[in-house]
C-alpha positions as CSV (number, residue, x, y, z in Angstrom):
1,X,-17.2,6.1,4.6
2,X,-18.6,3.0,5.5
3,X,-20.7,3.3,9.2
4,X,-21.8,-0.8,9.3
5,X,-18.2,-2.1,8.6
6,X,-15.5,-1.4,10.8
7,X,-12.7,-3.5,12.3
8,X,-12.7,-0.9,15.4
9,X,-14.9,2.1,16.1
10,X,-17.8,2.4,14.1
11,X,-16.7,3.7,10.4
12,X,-14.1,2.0,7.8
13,X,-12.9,3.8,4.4
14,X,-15.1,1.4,1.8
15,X,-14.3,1.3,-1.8
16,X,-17.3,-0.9,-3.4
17,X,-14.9,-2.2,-6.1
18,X,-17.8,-5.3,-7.1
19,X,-19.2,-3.1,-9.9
20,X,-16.0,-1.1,-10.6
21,X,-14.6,-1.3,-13.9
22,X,-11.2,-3.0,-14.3
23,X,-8.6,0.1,-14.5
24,X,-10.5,2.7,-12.8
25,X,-8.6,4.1,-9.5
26,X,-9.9,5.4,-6.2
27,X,-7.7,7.5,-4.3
28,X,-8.1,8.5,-0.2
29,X,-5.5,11.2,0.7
30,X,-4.7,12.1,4.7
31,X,-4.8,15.8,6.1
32,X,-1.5,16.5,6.1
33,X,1.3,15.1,8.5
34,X,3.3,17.7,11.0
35,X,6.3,14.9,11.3
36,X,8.5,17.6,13.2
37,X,6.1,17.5,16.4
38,X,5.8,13.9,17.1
39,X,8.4,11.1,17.4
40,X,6.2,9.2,15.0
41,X,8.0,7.2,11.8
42,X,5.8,4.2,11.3
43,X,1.9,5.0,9.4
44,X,0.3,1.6,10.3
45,X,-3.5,0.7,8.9
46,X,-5.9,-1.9,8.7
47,X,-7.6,-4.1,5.5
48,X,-9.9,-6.4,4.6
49,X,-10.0,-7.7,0.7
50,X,-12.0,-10.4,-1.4
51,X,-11.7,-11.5,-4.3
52,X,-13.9,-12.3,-7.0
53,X,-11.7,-14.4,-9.4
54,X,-8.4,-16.3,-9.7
55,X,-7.4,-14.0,-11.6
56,X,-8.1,-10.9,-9.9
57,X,-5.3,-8.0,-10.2
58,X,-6.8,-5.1,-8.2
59,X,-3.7,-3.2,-6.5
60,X,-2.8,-0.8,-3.3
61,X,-0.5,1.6,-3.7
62,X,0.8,3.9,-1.6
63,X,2.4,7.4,-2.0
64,X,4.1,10.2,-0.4
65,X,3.9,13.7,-0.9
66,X,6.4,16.3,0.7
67,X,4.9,19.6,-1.9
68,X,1.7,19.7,-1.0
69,X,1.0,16.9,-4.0
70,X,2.6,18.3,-7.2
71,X,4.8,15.1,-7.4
72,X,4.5,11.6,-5.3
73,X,6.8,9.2,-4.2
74,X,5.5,5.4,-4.5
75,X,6.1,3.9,-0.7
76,X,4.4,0.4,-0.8
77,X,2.6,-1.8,-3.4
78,X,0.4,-4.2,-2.4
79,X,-1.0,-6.6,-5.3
80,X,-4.0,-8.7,-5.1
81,X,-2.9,-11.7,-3.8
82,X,-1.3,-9.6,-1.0
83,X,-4.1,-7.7,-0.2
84,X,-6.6,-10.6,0.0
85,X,-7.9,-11.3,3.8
86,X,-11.0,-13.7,3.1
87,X,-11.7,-16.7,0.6
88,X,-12.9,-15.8,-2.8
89,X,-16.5,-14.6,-2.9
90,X,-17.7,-14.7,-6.7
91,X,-21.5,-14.3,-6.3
92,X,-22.2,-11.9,-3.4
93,X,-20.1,-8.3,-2.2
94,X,-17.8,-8.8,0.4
95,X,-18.4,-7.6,3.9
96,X,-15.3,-8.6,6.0
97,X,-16.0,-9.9,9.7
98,X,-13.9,-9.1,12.7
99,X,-11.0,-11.8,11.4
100,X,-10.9,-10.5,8.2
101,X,-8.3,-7.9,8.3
102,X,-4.7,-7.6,8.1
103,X,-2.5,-5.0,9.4
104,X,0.5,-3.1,7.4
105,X,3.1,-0.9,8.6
106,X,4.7,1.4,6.4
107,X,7.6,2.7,7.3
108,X,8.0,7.0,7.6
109,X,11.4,7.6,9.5
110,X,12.6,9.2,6.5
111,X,10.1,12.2,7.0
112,X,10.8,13.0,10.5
113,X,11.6,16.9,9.3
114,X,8.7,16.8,7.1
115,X,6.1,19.6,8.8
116,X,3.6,18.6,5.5
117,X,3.5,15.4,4.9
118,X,0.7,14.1,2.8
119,X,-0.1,10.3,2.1
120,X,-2.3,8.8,0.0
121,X,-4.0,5.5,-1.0
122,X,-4.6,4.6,-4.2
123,X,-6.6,1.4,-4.9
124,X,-6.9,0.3,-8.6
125,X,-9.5,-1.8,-9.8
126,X,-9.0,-5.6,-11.1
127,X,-11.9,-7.3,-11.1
128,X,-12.0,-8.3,-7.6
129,X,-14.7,-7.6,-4.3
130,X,-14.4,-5.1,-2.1
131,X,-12.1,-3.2,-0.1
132,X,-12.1,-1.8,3.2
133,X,-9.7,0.5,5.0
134,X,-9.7,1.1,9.0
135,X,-7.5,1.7,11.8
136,X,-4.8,4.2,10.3
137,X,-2.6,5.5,12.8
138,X,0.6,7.3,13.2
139,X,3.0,6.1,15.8
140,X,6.6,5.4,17.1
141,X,7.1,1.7,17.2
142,X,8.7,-0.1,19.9
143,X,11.6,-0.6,17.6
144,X,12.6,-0.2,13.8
145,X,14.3,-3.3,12.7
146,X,16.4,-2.2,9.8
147,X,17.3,-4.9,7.0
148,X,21.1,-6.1,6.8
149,X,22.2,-4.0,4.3
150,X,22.7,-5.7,0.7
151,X,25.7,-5.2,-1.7
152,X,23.6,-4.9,-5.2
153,X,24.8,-3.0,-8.6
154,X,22.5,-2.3,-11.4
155,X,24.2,-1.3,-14.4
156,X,23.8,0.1,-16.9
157,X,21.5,2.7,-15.1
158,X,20.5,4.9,-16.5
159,X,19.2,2.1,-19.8
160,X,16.4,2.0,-22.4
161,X,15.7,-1.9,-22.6
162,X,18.6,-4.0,-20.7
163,X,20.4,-4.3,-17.9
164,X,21.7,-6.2,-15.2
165,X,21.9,-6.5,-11.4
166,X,24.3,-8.5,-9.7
167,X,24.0,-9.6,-6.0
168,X,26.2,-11.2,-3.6
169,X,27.2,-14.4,-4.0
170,X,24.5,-16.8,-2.3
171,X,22.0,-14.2,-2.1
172,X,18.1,-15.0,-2.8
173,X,16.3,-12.2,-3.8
174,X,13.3,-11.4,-6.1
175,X,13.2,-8.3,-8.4
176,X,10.2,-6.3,-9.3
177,X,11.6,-3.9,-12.0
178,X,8.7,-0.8,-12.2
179,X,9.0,2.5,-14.5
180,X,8.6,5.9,-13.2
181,X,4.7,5.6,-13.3
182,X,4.6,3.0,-11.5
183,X,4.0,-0.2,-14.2
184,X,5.7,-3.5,-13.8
């Protein structure tokens, strides 16, 4: 916990990723979530990120657990270049300002009978500055906007090395193709 930095209040979740070692993960699990008592479907959080390098592939991920975390289900991924919120800073560790954050929604409708929820952040080290987390809050948004549904076939599924995945016809789209741990 961080008590200088904060885009509200007076804390922010701080992960001093300048010295980390490239690979090595930090995790931040919530208490867990009583989804049944609240109307609540949208987890939404703020964060501020620098980095250190063009090349910088530190990562977010985000999981869900619904057993008390013997297994997680991967929610949201956010890479580096997502995740950054402020120009590269090389030489010094980054401390955001007020106008250094972003907000991200994830989306939790699918948990509404869910009475122990857990979620957790997982940041993994690239090489980059550090990162700050602030402002998480459950709520009910104003409105879900639900994406047009999509006519897509993979096949052969399951597969060991090939396969294919046909789209509509005039459809742009851009596939991330990820193994069950979680690798691109």
């Amino acid at each position: 916990v961080n008590t200088a930095v904060a885009r509200s209040g007076s804390q922010s979740v701080y992960i001093n990723n300048y010295f980390k070692t490239p690979g090595s993960k930090e995790e931040f699990i919530l208490p867990p979530l009583d989804m049944t008592q609240q109307n609540a479907s949208v987890l939404e959080f703020s964060y501020a990120f620098a980095k250190r390098g063009f090349d910088n592939d530190d990562e977010l991920r985000i999981w869900v657990s619904l057993n008390c975390g013997v297994t997680w289900i991967p929610r949201k991924v956010l890479s580096a270049d997502q995740l950054v919120t402020a120009g590269q800073q090389g030489f010094s560790q980054f401390v955001p300002s007020l106008w250094q954050w972003n907000t991200e929604q994830l989306n939790l409708a699918a948990y509404q009978t869910i009475d122990h929820l857990l979620v957790k952040f997982e940041f993994t080290s690239g090489g980059g500055n550090n990162f700050y987390l602030d402002d998480l809050m459950v709520h009910d948004p104003l409105s879900l906007e639900e994406p047009e549904a999509m006519e897509v076939s993979i096949f052969p599924n399951p597969t060991e090395d090939r396969f294919r995945v046909q789209f509509e016809e005039g459809t742009e789209a851009t596939v991330e193709v990820r193994d069950l741990v979680g690798r691109t």
